[in-house]
C-alpha positions in Angstrom: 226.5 -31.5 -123.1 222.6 -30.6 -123.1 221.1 -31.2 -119.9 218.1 -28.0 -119.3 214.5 -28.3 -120.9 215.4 -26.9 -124.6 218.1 -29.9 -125.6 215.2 -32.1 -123.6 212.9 -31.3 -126.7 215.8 -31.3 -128.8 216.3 -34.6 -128.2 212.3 -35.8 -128.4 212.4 -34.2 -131.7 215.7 -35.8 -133.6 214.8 -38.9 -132.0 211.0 -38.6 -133.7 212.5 -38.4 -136.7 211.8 -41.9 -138.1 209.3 -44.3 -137.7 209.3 -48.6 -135.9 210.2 -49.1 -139.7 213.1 -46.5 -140.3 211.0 -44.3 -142.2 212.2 -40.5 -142.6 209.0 -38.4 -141.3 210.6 -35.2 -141.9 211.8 -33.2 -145.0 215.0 -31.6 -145.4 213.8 -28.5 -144.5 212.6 -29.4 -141.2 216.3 -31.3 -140.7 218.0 -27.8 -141.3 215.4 -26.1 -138.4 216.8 -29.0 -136.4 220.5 -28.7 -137.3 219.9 -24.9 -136.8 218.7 -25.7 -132.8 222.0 -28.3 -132.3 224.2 -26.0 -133.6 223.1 -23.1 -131.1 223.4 -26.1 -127.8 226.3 -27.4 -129.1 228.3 -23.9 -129.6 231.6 -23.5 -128.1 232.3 -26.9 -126.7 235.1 -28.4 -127.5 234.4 -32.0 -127.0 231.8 -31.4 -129.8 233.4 -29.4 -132.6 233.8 -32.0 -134.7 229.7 -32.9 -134.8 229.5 -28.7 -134.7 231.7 -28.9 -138.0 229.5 -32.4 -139.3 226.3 -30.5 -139.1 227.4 -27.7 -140.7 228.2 -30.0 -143.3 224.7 -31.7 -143.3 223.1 -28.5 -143.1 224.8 -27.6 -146.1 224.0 -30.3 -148.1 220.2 -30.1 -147.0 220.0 -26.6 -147.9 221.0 -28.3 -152.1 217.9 -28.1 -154.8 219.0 -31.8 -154.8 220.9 -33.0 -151.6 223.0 -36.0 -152.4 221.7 -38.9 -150.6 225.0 -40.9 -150.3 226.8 -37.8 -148.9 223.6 -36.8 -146.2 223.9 -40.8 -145.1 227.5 -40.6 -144.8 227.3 -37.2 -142.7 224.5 -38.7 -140.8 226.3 -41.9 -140.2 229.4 -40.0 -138.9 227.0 -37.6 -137.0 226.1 -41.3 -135.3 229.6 -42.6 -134.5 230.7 -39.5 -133.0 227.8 -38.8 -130.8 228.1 -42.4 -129.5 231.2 -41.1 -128.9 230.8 -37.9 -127.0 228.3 -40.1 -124.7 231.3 -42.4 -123.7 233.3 -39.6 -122.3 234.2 -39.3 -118.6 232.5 -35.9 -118.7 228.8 -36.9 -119.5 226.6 -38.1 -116.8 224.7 -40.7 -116.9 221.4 -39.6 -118.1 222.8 -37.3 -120.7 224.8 -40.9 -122.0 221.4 -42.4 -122.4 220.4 -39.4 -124.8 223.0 -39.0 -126.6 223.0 -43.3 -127.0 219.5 -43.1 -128.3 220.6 -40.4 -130.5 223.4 -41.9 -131.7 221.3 -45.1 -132.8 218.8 -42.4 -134.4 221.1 -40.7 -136.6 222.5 -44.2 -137.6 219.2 -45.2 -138.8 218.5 -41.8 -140.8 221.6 -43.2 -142.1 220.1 -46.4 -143.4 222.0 -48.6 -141.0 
């Protein structure tokens, strides 16, 4: 996973996507910049090609005149449960785990949950 000064930002940013009340403080086209980055860290490894394959999805959706909000929570809410999962593996150190925790719980509450 991530670990060199890039995915560091990557990480501030995603996880400055909502506000102490859950409040989206991004647009969709901003989310798409974002998805774009992920997808570019994220290429190529297999214990992420599922999330590669959910954010292609999501980007997708964002890149709609009208994205449908049930289907961007449901993608986002996946995009949570998987990255939670990807920070449980045996192959992510420690500090990486943290991040991709705090992402996790991000992308959950983009999600409304």
């Amino acid at each position: 996973m991530p670990s060199h000064a890039l995915d560091q930002r990557l990480f501030e940013r995603t996880n400055s996507l909502t506000d102490e009340n859950d409040s989206i403080l991004a647009s969709p086209q901003d989310g798409v910049e974002l998805i774009d980055n992920w997808l570019r860290v994220i290429a190529g490894d297999n214990s992420t090609q599922l999330i590669e394959e959910q954010l292609k999805e999501l980007r997708s959706e964002l890149t709609l005149e009208t994205p449908d909000d049930d289907r961007v929570r449901g993608l986002l809410r996946d995009l949570g449960d998987n990255t939670a999962l990807v920070a449980q593996s045996r192959n992510v150190q420690e500090p990486t785990a943290k991040k991709l925790d705090d992402l996790a719980f991000t992308l959950r509450s983009l999600a409304g949950m």
